[in-house]
C-alpha positions as YAML, in Angstrom:
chain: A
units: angstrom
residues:
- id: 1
  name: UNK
  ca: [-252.54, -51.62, 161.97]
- id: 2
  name: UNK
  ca: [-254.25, -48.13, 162.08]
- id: 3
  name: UNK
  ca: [-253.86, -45.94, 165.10]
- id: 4
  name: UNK
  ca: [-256.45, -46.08, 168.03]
- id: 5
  name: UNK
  ca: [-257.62, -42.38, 166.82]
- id: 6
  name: UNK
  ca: [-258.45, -43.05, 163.61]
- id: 7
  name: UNK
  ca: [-261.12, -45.14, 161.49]
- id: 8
  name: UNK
  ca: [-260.77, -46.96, 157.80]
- id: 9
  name: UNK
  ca: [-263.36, -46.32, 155.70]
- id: 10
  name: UNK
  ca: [-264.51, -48.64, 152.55]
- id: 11
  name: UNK
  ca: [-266.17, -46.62, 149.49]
- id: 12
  name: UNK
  ca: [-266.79, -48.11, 145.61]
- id: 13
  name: UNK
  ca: [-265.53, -46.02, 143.39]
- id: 14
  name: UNK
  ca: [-265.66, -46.14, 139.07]
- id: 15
  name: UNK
  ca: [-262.69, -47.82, 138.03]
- id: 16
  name: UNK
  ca: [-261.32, -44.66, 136.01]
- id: 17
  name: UNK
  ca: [-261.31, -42.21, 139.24]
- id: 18
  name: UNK
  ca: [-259.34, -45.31, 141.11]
- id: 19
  name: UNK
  ca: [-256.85, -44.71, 138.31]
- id: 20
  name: UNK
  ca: [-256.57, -41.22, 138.44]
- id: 21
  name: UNK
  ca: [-255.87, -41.39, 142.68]
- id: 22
  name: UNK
  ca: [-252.98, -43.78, 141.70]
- id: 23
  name: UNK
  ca: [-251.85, -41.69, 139.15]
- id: 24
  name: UNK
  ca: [-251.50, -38.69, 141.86]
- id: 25
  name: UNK
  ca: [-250.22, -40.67, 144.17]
- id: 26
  name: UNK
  ca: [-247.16, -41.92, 141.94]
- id: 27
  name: UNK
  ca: [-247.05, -38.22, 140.88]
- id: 28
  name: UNK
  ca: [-246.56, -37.07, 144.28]
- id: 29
  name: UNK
  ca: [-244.33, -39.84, 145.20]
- id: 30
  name: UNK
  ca: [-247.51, -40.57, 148.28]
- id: 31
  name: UNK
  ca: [-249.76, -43.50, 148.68]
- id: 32
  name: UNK
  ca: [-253.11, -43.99, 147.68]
- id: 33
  name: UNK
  ca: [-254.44, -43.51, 151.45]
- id: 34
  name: UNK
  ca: [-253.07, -40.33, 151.65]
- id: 35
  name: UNK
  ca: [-254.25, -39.13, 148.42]
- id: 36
  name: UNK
  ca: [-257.83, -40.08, 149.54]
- id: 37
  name: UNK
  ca: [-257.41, -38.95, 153.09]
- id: 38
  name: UNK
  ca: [-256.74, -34.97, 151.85]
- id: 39
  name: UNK
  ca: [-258.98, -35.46, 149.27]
- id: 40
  name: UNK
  ca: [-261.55, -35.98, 151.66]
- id: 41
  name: UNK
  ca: [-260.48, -33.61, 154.50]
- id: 42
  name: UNK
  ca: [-260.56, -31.16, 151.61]
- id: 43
  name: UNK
  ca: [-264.28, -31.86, 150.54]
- id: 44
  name: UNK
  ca: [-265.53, -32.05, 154.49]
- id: 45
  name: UNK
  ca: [-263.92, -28.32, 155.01]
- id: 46
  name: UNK
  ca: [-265.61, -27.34, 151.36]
- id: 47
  name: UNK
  ca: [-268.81, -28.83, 152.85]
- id: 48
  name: UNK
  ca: [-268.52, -26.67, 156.23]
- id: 49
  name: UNK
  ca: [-268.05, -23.81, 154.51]
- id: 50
  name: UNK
  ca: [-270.48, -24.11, 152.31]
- id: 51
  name: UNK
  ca: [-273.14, -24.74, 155.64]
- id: 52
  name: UNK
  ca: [-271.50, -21.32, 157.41]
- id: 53
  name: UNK
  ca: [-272.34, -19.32, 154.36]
- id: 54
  name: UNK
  ca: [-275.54, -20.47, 153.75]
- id: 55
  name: UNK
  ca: [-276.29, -19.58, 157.13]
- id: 56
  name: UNK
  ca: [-274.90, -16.75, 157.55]
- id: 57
  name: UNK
  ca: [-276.38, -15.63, 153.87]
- id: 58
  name: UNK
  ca: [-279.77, -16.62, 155.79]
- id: 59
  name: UNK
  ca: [-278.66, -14.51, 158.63]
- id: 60
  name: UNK
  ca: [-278.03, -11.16, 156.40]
- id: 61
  name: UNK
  ca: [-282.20, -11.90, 154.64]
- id: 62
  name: UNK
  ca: [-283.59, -12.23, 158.18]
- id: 63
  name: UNK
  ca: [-281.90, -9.61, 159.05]
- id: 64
  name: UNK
  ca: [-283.06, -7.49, 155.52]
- id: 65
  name: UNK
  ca: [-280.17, -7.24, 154.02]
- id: 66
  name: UNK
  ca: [-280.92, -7.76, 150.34]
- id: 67
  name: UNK
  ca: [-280.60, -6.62, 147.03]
- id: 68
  name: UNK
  ca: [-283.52, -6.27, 144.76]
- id: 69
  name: UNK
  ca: [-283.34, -8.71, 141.96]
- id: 70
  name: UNK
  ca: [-283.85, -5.66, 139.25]
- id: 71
  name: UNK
  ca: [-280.68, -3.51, 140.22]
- id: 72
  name: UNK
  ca: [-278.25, -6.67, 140.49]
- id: 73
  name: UNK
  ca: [-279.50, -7.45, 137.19]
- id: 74
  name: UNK
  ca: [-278.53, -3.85, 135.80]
- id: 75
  name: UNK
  ca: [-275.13, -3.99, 137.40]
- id: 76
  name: UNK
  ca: [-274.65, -7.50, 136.04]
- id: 77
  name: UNK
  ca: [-275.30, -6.23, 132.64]
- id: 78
  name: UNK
  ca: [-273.22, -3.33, 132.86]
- id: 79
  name: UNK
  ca: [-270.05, -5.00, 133.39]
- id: 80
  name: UNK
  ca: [-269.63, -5.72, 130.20]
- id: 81
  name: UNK
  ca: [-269.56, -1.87, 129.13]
- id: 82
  name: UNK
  ca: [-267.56, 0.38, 129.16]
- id: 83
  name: UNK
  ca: [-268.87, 1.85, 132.24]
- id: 84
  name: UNK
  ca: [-269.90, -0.66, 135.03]
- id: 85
  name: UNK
  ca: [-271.98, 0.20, 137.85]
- id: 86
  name: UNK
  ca: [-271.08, -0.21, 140.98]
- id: 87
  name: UNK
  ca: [-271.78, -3.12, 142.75]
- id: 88
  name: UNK
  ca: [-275.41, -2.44, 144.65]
- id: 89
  name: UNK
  ca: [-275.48, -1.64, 148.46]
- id: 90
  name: UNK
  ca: [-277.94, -3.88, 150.50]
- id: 91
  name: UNK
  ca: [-280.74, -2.45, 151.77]
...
């Protein structure tokens, strides 16, 4: 029987990805539910991230800081030379 705190949770999945969990699991001498559970603790913090960043990238443009389009392409195509630019300051 689970524990009060947590919750089971019932998801299809393609038959080949089932195999590969198992396959980890036996690897790493684990079950299958704990495979899944860090799997999917690992995706929510990915996820979270992902959300801070995009706000706080939305943050720096309200705020101005950008770079224009023109000089990140020139540094981009400099790294491949023998002598990169350096990476542009925001304005």
């Amino acid at each position: 029987m689970p524990a009060p705190d947590t919750r089971v949770l019932t998801a299809h999945v393609p038959a080949q990805l089932a195999i590969q969990v198992d396959h980890i699991a036996a690897r790493l001498d684990r079950s299958r539910g704990w495979v899944v559970k860090q799997a999917l603790a690992a995706w929510v913090h990915q996820e979270e991230e992902r959300q801070r960043l995009t706000l706080e990238a939305l943050a720096d443009v309200d705020a101005g800081r950008t770079v224009d389009q023109a000089e990140v392409d020139a540094w981009a195509q400099s790294l491949s030379t023998e002598h990169p630019k350096p990476i542009p300051p925001s304005a």
